[in-house]
C-alpha positions as CSV (number, residue, x, y, z in Angstrom):
1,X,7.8,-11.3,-53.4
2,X,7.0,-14.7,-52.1
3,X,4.6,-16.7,-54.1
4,X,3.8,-13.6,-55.8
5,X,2.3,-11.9,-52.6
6,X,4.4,-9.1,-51.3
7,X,5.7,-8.9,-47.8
8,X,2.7,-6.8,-46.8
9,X,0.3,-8.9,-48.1
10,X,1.5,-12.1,-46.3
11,X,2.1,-10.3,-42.8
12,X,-1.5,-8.9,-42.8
13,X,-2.9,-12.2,-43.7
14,X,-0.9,-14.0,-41.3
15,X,-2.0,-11.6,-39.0
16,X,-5.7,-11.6,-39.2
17,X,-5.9,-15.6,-39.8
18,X,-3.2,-16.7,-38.1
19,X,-4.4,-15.1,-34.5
20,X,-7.3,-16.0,-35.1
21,X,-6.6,-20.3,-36.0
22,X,-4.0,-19.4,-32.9
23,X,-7.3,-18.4,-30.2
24,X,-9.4,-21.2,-31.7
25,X,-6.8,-23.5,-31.0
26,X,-6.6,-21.8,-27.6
27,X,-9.8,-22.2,-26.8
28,X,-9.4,-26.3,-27.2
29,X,-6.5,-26.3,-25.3
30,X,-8.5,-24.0,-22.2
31,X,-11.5,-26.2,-22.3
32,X,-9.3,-29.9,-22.5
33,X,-7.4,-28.4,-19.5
34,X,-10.4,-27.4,-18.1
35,X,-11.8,-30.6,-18.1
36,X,-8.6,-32.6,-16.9
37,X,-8.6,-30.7,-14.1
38,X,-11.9,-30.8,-13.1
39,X,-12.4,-27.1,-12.7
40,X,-16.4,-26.8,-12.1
41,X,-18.6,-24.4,-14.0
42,X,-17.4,-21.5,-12.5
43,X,-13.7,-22.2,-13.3
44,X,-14.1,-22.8,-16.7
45,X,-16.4,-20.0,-16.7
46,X,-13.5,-18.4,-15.5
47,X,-10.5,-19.5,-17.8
48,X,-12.7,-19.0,-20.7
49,X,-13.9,-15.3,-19.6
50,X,-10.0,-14.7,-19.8
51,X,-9.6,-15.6,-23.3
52,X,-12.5,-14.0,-24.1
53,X,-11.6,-10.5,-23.1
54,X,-8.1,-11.4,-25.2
55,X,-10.4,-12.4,-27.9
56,X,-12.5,-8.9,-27.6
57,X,-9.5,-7.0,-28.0
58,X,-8.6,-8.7,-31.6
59,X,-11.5,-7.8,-32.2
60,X,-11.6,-4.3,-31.3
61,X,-8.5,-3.7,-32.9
62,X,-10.2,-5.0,-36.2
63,X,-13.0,-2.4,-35.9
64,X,-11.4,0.4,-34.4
65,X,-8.5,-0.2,-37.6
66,X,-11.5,-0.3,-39.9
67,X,-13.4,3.0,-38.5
68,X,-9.7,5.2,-38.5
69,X,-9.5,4.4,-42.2
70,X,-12.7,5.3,-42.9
């Protein structure tokens, strides 16, 4: 026990909150580059499409998790 949370406990919080502070930080270091470079609307567009489909699949996993243990 840590902090009196078990080992469990701590991995699936880490896990749910922790990926997801991890993609918003993502998404400022995407759009920062993205303006740096000067990418245009489409290539931001872009860039940020690719994170999103990432950021779908977290997501998915989440529900599809949820409806299994249903």
């Amino acid at each position: 026990m840590i902090f009196g949370f078990t080992e469990e406990q701590l991995a699936g919080f880490f896990l749910t909150y922790g990926v997801a502070a991890f993609i918003l930080f993502m998404v400022f270091i995407i759009g920062h580059l993205a303006w740096q470079s000067k990418a245009g609307k489409f290539g931001t567009f872009v860039i940020f499409l690719g994170l999103g489909v990432g950021f779908l699949g977290f997501v998915a996993k989440f529900i599809i998790q949820w409806w299994l243990e249903k």
